[in-house]
NUDRENLUM-612275 format. One record per residue: residue number from 1; residue in one letter; x, y, z of N, C-alpha, C in turn. Coordinates in steps of 0.1 Angstrom, whole numbers, always signed. Example, Ala and Ser with C-alpha at 12.3 -4.5 7.8 and 13.67 -1.06 7.14 Angstrom:
// residues 2
   n res   n_u   n_v   n_w  ca_u  ca_v  ca_w   c_u   c_v   c_w
   1   A  +132   -57   +78  +123   -45   +78  +132   -33   +78
   2   S  +128   -22   +71  +137   -11   +71  +129    +0   +79
//
This chain:
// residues 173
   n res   n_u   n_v   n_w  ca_u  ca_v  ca_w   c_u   c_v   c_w
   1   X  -397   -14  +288  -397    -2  +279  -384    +5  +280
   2   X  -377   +15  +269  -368   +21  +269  -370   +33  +281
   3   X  -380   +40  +286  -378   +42  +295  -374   +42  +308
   4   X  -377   +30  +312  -376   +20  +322  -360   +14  +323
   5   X  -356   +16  +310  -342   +12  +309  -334   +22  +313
   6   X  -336   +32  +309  -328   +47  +310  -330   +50  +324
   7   X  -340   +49  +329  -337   +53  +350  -327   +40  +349
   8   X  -329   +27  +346  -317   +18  +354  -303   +23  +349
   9   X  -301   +32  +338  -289   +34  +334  -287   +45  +343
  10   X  -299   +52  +343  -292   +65  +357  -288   +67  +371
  11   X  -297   +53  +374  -294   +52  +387  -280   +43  +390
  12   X  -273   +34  +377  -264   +25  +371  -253   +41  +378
  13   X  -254   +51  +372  -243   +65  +367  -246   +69  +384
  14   X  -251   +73  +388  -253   +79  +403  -247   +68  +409
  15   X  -251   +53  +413  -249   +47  +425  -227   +44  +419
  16   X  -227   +41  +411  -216   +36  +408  -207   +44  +398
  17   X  -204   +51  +391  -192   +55  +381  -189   +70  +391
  18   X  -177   +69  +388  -168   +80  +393  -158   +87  +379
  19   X  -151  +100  +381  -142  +101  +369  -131  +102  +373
  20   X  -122  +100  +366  -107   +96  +372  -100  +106  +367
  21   X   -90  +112  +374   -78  +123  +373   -71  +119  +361
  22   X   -68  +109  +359   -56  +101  +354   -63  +107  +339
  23   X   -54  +105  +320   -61  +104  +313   -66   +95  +308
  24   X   -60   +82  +310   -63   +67  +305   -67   +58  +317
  25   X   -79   +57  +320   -89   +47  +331   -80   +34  +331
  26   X   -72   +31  +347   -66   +20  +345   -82    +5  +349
  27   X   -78    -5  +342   -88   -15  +337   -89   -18  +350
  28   X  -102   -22  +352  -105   -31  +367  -101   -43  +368
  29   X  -100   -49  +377   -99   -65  +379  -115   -70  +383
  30   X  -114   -89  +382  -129   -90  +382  -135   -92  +397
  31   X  -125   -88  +407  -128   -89  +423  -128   -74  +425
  32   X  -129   -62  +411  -132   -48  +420  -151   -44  +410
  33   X  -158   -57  +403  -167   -56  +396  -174   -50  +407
  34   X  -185   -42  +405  -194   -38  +417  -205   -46  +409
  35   X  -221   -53  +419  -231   -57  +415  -242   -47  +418
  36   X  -249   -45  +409  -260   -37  +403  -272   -43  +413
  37   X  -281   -40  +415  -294   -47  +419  -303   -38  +413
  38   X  -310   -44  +401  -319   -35  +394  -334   -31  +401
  39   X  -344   -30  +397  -357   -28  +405  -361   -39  +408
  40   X  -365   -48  +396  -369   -59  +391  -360   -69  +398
  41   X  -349   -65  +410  -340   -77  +421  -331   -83  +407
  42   X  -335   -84  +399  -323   -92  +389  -306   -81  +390
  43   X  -297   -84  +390  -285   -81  +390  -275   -79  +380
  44   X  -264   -71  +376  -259   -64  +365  -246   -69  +373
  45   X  -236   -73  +368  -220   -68  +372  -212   -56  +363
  46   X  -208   -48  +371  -205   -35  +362  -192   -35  +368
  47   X  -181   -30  +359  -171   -30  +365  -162   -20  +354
  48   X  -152   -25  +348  -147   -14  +338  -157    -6  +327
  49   X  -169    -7  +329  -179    +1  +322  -181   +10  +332
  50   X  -179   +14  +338  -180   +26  +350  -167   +33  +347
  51   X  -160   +33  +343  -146   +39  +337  -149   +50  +323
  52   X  -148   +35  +317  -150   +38  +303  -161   +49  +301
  53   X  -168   +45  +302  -187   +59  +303  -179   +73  +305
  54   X  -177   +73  +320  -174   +89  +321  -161   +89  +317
  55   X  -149   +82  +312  -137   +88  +301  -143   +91  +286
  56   X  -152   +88  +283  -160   +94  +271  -158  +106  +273
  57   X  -166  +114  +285  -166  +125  +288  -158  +137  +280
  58   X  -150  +133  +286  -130  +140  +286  -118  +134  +270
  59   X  -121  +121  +270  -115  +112  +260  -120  +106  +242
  60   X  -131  +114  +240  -140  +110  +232  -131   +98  +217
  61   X  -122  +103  +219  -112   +99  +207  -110   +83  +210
  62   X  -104   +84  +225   -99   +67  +229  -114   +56  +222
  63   X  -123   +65  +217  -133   +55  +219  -137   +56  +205
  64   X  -129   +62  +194  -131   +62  +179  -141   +74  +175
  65   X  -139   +85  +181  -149   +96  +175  -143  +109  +177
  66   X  -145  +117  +169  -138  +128  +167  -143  +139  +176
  67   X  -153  +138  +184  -159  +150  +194  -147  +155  +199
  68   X  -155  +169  +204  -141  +169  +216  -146  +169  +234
  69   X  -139  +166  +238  -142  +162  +252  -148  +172  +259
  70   X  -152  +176  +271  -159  +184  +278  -152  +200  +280
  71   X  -141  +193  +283  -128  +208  +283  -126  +214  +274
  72   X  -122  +207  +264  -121  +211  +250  -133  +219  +243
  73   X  -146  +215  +250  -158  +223  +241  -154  +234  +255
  74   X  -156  +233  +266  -149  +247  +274  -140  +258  +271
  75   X  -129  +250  +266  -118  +261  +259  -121  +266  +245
  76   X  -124  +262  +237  -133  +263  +224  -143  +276  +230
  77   X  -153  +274  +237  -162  +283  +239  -153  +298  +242
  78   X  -145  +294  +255  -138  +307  +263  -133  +312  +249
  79   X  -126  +308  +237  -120  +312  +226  -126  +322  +216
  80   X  -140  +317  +218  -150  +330  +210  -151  +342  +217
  81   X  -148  +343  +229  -148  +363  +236  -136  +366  +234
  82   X  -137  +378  +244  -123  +386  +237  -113  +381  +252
  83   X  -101  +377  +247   -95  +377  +259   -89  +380  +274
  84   X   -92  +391  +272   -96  +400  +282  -102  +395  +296
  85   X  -114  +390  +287  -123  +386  +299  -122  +367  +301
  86   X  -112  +360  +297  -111  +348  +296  -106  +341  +311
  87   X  -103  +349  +316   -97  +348  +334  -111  +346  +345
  88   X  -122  +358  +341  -130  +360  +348  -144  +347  +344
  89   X  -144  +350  +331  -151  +336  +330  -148  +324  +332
  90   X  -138  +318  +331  -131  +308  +330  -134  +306  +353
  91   X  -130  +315  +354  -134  +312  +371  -145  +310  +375
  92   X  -160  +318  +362  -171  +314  +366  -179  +299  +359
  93   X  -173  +295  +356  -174  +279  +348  -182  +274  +362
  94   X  -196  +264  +358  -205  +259  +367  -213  +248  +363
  95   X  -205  +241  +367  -210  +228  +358  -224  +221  +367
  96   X  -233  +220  +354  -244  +214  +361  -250  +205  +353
  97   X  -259  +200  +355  -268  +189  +348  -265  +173  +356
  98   X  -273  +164  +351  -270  +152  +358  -259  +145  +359
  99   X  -250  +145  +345  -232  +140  +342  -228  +147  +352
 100   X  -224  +157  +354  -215  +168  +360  -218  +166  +376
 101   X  -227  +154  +380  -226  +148  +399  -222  +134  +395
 102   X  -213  +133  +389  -207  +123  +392  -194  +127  +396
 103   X  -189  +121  +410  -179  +125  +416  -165  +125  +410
 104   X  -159  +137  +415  -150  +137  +402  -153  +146  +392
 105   X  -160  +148  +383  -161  +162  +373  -161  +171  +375
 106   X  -160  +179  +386  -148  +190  +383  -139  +194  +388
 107   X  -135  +184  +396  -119  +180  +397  -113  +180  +384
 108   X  -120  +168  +377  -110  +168  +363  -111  +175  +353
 109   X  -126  +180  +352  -124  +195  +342  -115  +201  +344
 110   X  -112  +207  +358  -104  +219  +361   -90  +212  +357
 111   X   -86  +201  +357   -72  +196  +355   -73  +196  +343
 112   X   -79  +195  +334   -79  +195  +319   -74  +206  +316
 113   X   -83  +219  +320   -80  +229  +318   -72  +233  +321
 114   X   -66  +236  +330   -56  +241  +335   -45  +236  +325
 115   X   -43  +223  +317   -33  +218  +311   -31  +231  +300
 116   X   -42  +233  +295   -38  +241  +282   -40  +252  +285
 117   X   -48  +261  +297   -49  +274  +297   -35  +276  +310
 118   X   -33  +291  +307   -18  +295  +313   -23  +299  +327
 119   X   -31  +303  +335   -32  +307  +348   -39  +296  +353
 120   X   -39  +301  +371   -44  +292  +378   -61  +298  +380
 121   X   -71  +287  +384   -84  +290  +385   -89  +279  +394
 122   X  -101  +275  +395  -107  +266  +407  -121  +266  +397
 123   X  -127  +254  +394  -138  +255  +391  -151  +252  +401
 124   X  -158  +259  +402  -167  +258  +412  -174  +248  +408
 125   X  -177  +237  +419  -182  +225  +422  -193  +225  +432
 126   X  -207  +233  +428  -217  +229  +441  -218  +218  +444
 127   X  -228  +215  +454  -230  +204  +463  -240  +196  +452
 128   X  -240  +183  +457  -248  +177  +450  -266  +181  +448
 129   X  -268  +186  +461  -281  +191  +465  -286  +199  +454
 130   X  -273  +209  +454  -281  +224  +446  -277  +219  +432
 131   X  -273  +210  +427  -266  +210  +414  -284  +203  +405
 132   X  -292  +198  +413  -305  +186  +409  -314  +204  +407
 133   X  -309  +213  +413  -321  +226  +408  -313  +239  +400
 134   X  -306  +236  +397  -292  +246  +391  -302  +250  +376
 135   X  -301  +239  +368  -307  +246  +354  -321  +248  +357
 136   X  -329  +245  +363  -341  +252  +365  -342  +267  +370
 137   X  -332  +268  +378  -328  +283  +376  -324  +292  +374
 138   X  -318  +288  +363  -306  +292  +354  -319  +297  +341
 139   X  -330  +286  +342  -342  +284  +328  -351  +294  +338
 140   X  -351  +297  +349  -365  +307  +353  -358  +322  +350
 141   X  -342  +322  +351  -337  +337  +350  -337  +342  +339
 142   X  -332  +333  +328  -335  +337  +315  -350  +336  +306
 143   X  -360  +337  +316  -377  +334  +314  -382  +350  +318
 144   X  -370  +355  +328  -375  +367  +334  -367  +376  +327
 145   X  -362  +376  +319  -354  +385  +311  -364  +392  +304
 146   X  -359  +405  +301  -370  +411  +288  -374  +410  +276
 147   X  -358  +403  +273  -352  +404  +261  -359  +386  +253
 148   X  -367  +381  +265  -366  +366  +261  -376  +362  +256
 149   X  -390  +370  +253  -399  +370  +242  -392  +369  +225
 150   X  -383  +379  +227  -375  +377  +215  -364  +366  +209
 151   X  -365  +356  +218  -360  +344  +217  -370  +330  +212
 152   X  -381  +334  +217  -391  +323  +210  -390  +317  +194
 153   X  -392  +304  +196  -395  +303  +184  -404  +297  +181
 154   X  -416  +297  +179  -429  +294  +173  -430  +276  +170
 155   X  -436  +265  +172  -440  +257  +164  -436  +255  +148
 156   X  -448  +263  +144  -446  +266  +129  -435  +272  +121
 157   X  -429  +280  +130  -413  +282  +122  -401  +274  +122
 158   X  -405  +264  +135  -394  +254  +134  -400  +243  +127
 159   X  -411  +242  +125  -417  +230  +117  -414  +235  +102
 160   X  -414  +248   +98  -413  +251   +83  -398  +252   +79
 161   X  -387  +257   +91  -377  +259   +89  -367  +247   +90
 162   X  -374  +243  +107  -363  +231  +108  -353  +239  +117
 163   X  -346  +228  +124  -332  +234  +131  -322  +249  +128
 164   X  -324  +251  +113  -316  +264  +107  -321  +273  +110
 165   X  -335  +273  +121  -339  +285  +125  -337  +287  +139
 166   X  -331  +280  +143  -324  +282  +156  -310  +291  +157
 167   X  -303  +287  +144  -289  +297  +138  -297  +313  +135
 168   X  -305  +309  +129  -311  +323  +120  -315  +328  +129
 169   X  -320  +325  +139  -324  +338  +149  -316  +340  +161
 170   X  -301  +333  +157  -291  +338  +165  -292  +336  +183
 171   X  -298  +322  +181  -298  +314  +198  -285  +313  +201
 172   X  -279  +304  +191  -266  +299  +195  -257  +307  +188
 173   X  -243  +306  +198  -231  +312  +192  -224  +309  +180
//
């Protein structure tokens, strides 16, 4: 089942891909392939697909699509407040979710950044430990807020509305 597929692809992303400093992933040879051992004992050879994956990340273009890379939606965001406060946020950048433990990401965010923004900064990189409960507590603080009843959105108004009611009630920036 597609499920079943998607843990082998996750545990594929944990046991094996790293992100590289560099901007262009130099290509593997076929004596640096690592072997996969799925659940099911059957075997995968992965080798320059452990590159390629997490240069998506960062490189969305090398791969024919116009996104923009991780940094890029970082500096983009920092660009909507007032500048003022672009130093202070920019230091509190905290990358979390399952992509962002793969070793390496935020080493290379911060090098990204750093390319186009003018001061120096450090992006904080928890441990892998705390990074597996980070948005759950990030999702309980903003649960305890006052203000977060007024964030709901109902079933029926996204079923009547659709996604434009996510804009309309001013979730997102």
């Amino acid at each position: 089942s597609s499920g079943i597929n998607a843990e082998y692809g996750t545990e594929v992303k944990k046991q094996l891909c790293q992100i590289y400093t560099q901007n262009e992933p130099r290509m593997m040879t076929e004596n640096e392939m690592n072997i996969f051992v799925l659940p099911d004992q059957s075997t995968i050879s992965v080798g320059n697909e452990m590159r390629c994956a997490t240069e998506f990340l960062f490189s969305p273009h090398f791969f024919g699509t116009k996104s923009p890379g991780c940094h890029e939606m970082v500096y983009n965001s920092l660009h909507k407040v007032d500048p003022e406060g672009h130093k202070e946020i920019i230091e509190n950048v905290l990358p979390i979710g399952g992509t962002t433990r793969i070793p390496g990401f935020a080493k290379r965010l911060q090098l990204e950044l750093l390319g186009v923004l003018d001061y120096e900064f450090t992006v904080v990189d928890p441990a892998v430990s705390e990074k597996e409960h980070l948005v759950w507590v990030g999702g309980s603080i903003v649960a305890e807020l006052s203000t977060f009843e007024q964030m709901w959105i109902f079933r029926a108004e996204f079923e009547e509305e659709g996604p434009e009611r996510i804009t309309k009630k001013k979730l997102l920036f």
